[in-house]
matplotlib code that plots the C-alpha trace (Angstrom):
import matplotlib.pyplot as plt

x = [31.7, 32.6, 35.8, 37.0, 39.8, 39.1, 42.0, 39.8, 36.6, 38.2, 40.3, 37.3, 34.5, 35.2, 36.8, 36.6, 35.1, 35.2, 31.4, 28.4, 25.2, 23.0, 19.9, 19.7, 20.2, 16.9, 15.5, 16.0, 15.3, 11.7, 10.6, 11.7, 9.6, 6.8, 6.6, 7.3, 3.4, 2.8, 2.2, -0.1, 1.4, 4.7, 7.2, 9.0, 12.2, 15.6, 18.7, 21.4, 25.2, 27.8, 31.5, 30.7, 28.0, 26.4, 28.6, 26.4, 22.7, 19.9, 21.4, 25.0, 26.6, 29.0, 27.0, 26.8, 24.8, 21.8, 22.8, 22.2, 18.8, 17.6, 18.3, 16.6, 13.4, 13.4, 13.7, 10.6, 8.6, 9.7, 8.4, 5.5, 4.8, 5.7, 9.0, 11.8, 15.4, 17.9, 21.4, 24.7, 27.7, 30.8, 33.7, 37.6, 38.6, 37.0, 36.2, 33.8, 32.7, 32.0, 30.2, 28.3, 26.7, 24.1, 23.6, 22.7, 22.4, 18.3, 17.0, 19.4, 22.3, 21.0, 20.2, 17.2, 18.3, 19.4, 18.2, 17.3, 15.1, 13.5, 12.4, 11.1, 9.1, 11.6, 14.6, 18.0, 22.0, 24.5, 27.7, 30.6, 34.2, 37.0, 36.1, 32.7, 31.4, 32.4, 31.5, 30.4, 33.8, 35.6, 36.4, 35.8, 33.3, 33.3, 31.0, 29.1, 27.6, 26.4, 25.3, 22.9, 22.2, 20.7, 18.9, 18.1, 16.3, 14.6, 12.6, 11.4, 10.3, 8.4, 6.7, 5.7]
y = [-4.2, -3.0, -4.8, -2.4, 0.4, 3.9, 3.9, 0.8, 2.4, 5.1, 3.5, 1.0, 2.8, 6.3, 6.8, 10.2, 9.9, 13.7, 13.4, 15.2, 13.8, 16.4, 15.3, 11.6, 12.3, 14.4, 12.3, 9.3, 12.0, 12.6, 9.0, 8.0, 10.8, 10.2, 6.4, 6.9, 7.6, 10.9, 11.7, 14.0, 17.6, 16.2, 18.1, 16.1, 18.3, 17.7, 18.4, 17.9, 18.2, 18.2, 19.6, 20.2, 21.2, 18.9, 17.3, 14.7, 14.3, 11.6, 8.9, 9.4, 10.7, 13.8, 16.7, 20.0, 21.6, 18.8, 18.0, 21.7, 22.1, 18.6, 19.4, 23.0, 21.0, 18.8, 21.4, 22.8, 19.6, 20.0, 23.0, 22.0, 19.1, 21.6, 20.1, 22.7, 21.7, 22.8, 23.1, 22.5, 23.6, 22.6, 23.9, 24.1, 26.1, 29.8, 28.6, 25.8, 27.9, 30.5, 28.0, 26.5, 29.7, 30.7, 26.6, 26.1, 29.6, 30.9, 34.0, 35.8, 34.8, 35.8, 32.8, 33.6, 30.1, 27.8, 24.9, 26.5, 28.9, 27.1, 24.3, 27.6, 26.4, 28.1, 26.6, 27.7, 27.8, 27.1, 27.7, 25.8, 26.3, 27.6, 30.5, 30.8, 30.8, 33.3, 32.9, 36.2, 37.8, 36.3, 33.2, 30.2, 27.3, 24.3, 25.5, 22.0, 22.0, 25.3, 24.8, 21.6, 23.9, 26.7, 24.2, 22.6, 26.3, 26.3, 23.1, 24.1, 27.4, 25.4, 23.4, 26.1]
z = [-107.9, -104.1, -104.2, -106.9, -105.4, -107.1, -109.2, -111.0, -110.9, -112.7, -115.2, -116.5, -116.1, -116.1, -119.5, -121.4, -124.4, -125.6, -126.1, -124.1, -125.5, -123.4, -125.7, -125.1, -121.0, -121.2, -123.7, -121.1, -118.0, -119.4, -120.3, -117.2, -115.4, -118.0, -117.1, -112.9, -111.0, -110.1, -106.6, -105.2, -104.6, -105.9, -108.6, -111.2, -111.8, -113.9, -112.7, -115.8, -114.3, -117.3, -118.1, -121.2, -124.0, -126.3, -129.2, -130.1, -131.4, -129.6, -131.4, -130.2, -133.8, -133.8, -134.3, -132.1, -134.0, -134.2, -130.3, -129.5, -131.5, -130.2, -126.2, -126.9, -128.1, -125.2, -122.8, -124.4, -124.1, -120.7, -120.3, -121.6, -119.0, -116.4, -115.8, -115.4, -115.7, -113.2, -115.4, -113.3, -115.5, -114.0, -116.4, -115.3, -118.2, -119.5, -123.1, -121.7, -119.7, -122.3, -124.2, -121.4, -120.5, -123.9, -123.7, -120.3, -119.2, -117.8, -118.1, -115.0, -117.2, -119.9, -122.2, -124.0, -126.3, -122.7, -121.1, -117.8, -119.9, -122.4, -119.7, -117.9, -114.4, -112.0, -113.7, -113.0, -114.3, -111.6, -113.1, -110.8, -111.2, -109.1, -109.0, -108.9, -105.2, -102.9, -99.5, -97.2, -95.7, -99.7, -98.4, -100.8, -100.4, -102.5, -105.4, -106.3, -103.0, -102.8, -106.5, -105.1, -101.7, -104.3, -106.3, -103.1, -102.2, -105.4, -105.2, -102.1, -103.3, -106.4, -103.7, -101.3]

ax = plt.figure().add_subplot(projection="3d")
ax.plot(x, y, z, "-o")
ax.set_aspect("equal")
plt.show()
C-alpha cells in the first residue's frame, strides 16, 4: 500500500521469522524461469540474496539438514539447465558468515558442496558485510552494490 510510512512496512510485513527456506526460493526461481519464453541469445540466471543459510526444507518444516541437501540438488538441476546461481551472502555477524561460506561459497571460495558451485555456469559467491569491500587507496564502499556491480560484470561476461 503507498500510503504506508516505513516504520509500517516494517512492522507488518517485514517480520523475522528465524527461518531461511533457501530450497523453496529456488524451487519457485526455476519454475518460474522454466515456465517464462526463452529469448533468443538470452541467459536465465539466479541471483539468491539471503542473511542466513537454510533452516528449513521445500515444504517450509525445520530441518537444516534436509534444507541444505534439497537447495544442493536444485542448484544441480540448475546446472543442468544451464542456469548458474549467483549467491549474495550478506551476514553481520562471523558465525553466519562462517556458515554461509561452504553453503553458498563457489569454487574461489572454496566450496566444493555450495550453491555457486554446484549451479556451475559462471556462478559466483559475493560475501557482503562490513567489512568485506575495500575500495583502492582502503577506503570503504558500500559492499551490496559492489556485490550487484561484480555480478553485474559477470552476466556480461556470460553473454559476451
Amino acid at each position: 500500500k503507498p500510503d504506508l510510512t516505513i516504520n509500517e512496512v516494517f512492522e507488518t510485513y517485514l517480520i523475522s521469522l528465524r527461518a531461511t527456506n533457501t530450497a523453496a526460493s529456488l524451487k519457485q526461481a526455476l519454475d518460474m524461469l522454466d515456465k517464462s519464453p526463452r529469448k533468443v541469445f538470452a541467459r536465465q540466471v539466479i541471483i539468491l540474496i539471503t542473511d542466513g543459510v537454510a533452516t528449513r526444507d521445500i515444504a517450509g518444516n525445520p530441518s537444516t539438514s534436509l534444507g541444505y541437501s534439497q537447495s544442493r540438488d536444485l542448484a544441480r538441476k540448475a546446472n543442468e539447465k544451464g542456469i548458474p546461481i549467483f549467491t549474495v551472502g550478506v551476514a553481520q555477524n562471523a558465525p553466519v558468515e562462517a556458515l554461509q561460506r561452504p553453503f553458498l561459497g563457489d569454487e574461489l571460495t572454496p566450496a566444493a558442496e555450495g550453491i555457486a558451485t554446484l549451479s556451475g555456469n559462471g556462478a559466483r559467491f559475493f560475501p557482503v558485510n562490513r567489512n568485506s569491500i575495500i575500495a583502492p587507496g582502503g577506503g570503504q564502499v558500500n559492499a551490496i552494490s559492489q556485490a550487484f556491480l561484480q555480478v553485474a560484470r559477470s552476466l556480461f561476461h556470460l553473454i559476451e
